[in-house]
C-alpha positions in Angstrom: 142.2 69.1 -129.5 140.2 66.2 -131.0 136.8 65.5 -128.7 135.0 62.4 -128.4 131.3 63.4 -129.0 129.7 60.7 -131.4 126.9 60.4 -128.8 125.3 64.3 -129.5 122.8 63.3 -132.2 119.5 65.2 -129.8 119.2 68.9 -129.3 119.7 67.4 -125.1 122.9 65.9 -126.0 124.0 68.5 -127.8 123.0 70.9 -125.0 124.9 68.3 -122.7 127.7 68.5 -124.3 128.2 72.2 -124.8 128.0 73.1 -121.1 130.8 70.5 -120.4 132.5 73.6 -122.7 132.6 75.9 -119.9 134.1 74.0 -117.4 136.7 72.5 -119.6 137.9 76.4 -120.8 138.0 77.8 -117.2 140.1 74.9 -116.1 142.5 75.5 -119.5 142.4 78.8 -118.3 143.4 78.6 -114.9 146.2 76.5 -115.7 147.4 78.8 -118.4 147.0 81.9 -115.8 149.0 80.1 -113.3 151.7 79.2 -115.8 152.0 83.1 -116.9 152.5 83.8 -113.3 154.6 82.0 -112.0 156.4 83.3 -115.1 156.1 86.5 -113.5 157.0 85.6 -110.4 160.1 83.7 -111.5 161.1 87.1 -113.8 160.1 89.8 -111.0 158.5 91.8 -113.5 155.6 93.1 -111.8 155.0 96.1 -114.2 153.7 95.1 -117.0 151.0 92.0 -115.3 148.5 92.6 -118.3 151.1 90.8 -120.6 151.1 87.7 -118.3 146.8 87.8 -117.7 145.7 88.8 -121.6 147.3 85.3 -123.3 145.0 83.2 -121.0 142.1 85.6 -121.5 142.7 85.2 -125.1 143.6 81.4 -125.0 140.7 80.9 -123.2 138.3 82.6 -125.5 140.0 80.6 -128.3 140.0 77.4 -127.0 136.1 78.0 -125.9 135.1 78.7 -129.5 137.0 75.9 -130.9 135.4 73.6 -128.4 132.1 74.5 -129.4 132.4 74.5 -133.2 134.2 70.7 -133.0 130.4 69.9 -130.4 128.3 71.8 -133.4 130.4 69.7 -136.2 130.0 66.5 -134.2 125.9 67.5 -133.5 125.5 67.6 -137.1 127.4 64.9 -138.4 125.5 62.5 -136.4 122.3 64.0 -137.2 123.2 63.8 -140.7 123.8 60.1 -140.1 120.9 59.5 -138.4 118.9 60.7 -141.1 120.6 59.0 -143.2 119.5 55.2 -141.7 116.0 55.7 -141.4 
């Protein structure tokens, strides 16, 4: 889950960067949903559906959060950096 963000070293940058966040959970969470679905669908177990949507909620919510602390690590390392050189 390594992300590329050596560029954020501005408050706009950073602020770039951490609303690519949302776009980049919802589409980890619409492929997760789907997978846990079709697992439904293939198993006919229409009962208990909140077992097949709370792991994408959740993964979603993880993968979010983890996102945004590797854009806040990366923000600060290059500000630290920065600093650094002048």
């Amino acid at each position: 889950m390594d992300f590329e963000t050596e560029e954020v070293s501005t408050k706009e940058a950073f602020q770039k960067e951490k609303k690519k966040l949302l776009p980049l959970s919802i589409r980890f969470f619409c492929v997760f949903l789907f997978a846990s679905l079709l697992m439904m669908v293939i198993r006919s177990n229409y009962a208990n559906v909140i077992d097949y949507i709370g792991p994408p909620v959740i993964g979603f919510y993880i993968y979010y959060f983890v996102q945004y602390a590797e854009v806040r690590r990366a923000c600060g390392k290059t500000r630290n950096n920065f600093r650094k050189r002048k």
